[in-house]
N, C-alpha and C positions, 0 to 999 in steps of 0.2 A: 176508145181503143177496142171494146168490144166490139164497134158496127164497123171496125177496119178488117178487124180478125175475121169475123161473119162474111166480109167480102173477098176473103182469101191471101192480108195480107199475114206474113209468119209470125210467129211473137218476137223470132231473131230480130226480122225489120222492126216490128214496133219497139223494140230496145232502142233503136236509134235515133226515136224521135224523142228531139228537144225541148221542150215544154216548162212553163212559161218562159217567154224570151224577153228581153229588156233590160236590160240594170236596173237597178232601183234607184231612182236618182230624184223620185220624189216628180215624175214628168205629168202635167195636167192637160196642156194644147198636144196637138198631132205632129206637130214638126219637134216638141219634147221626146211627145214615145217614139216617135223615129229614130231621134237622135239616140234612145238608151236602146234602143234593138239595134242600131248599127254598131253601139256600140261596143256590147256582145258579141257578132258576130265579130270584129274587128279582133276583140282582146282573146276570144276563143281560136279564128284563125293564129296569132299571131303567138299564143303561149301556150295554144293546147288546152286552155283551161279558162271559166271563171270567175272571178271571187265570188258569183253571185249566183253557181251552178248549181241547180237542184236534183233531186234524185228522181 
């Protein structure tokens, strides 16, 4: 965050990034952790939210 900041973006934008992304679904192969990051972005699109959102 700090070498975003140092390159001029704002801390307002850096509040927006999402970090870490995935459900925790217990995923080990690449097409697992794909499936839990889709699946976040899926249940974040679709409810606003979640269950596995960090600060």
């Amino acid at each position: 965050m700090a070498k975003l900041e140092a390159e001029g973006i704002s801390p307002e934008r850096l509040k927006e990034i999402y970090t870490p992304i995935g459900l925790k679904l217990g995923s080990e192969t690449p097409e697992e952790i794909a499936l839990c990051i889709l699946s976040e972005i899926v249940s974040v699109r679709r409810n606003g939210d979640a269950h596995t959102k960090r600060g």
